[in-house]
N, C-alpha and C positions, 0 to 999 in steps of 0.2 A: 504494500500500500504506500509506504514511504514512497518506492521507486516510481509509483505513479502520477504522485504529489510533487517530486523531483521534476518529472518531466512537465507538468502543467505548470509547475513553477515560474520555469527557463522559456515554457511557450508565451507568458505575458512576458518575456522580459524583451521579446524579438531577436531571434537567434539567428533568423535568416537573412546571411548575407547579401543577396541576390537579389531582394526587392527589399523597399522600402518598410517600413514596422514602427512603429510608436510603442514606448516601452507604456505597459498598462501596469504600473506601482500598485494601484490600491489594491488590483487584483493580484498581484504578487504576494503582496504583505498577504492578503486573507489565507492562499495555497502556501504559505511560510504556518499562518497557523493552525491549516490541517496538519502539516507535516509533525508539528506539535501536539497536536491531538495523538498522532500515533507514539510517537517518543515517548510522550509521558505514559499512556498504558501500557507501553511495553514494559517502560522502567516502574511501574507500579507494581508490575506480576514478577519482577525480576526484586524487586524490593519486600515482595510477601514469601518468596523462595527462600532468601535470606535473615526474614524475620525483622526487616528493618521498619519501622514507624515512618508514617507521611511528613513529621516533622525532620525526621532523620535524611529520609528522599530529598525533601526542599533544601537542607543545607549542602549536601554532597552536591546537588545539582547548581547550586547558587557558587560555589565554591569553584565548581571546575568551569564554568561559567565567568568568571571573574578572574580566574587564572590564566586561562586559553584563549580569550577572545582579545580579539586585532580588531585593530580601526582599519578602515579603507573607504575609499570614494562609492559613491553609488554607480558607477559606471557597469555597464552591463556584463562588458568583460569580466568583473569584477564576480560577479553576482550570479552568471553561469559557471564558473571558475569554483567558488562556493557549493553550489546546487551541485556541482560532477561529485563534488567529494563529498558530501553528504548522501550522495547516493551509492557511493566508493562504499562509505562505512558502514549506511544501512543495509547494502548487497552480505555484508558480511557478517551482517546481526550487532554490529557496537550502535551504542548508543552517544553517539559524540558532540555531547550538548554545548563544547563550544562554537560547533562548525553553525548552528541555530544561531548563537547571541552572535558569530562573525555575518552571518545574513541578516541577524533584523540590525546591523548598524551600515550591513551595504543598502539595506534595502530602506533606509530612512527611521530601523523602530528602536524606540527604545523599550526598555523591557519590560517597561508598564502600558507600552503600545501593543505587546504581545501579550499583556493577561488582557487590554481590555479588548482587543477583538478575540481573544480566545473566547470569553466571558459569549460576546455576540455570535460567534460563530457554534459555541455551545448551546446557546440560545435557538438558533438556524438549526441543528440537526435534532433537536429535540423536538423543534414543528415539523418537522418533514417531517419525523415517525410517526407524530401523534395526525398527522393527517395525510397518513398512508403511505408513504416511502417505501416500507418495506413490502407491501402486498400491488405497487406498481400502481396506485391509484395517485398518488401527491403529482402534481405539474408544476415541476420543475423550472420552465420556461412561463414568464409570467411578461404578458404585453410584451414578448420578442424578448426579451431578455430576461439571462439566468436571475436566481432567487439570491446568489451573493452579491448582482449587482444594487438590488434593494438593499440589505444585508452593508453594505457600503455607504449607501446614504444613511441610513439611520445610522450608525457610527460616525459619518462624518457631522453630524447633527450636534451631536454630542454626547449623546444617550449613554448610557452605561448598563443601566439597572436590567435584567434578567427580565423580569414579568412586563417591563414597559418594552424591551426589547419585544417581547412574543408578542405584545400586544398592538405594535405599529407594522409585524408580520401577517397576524391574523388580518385586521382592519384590510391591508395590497391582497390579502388571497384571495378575501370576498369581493373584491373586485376581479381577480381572474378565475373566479370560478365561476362567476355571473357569465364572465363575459367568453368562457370556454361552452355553456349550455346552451347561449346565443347562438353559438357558433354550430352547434348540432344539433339546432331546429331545424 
């Protein structure tokens, strides 16, 4: 899953040489924190193996985080360069949670920009379940565009909070689901 997050990552960043590409950041940052989504569960079941406590997790991980991480420009070279070895290390089952805090400082975030779209994007995949994700009914594509690029504005807005998060969600879906019923009358 990492390696698939890897490569949506590098695809907003515009990798291809050959025609012209606008890098898309805000959609970067978001695929920066699925990628986080997955890291941290792995390192949560790798943390229950060993009998370690979530407090214990958060400081190991803050620690080697704060050790390993490099500054760098947000240049794309940069940031694909990042994303290969992230995908290097996830290929090989490490969990290398500096090559994360060396992306969200290519990628513009700081580490309180990565709990607070974690927080929204936590938010985003728990309405997609509860409104059918898993059984193939949730629609995805809402007025031509995916459900992260909603998902983007309401964090650009300023929003933070969880339940007001689901609740400026739900409000866009009853309008794409009005307007997908329209559509197959």
């Amino acid at each position: 899953a990492i390696l698939i997050e890897c490569g949506e990552l590098i695809d907003h960043i515009g990798w291809k040489w050959w025609k012209k590409q606008d890098m898309n950041l805000p959609q970067a940052q978001i695929e920066l924190v699925d990628i986080w989504h997955f890291f941290l569960s792995r390192e949560m079941e790798h943390a229950d193996d060993v009998g370690m406590n979530l407090d214990e997790l958060a400081e190991a991980i803050i620690d080697e985080m704060q050790e390993k991480a490099t500054n760098g420009a947000a240049a794309s070279t940069f940031i694909i360069e990042s994303a290969r070895s992230l995908a290097k290390h996830a290929a090989g089952n490490e969990i290398p949670f500096w090559v994360v805090s060396t992306l969200c400082r290519r990628l513009g975030m700081s580490h309180d920009d990565l709990f607070r779209m974690y927080v929204g994007k936590a938010a985003l995949n728990l309405f997609r379940y509860e409104n059918g994700y898993q059984d193939g009914s949730y629609i995805k594509t809402w007025m031509g565009r995916e459900d992260n690029v909603y998902l983007e504005e309401i964090l650009a807005s300023g929003v933070t909070d969880l339940d007001t998060i689901l609740g400026l969600l739900a409000e866009h879906y009853e309008d794409v689901k009005l307007a997908a019923r329209e559509v197959s009358q």
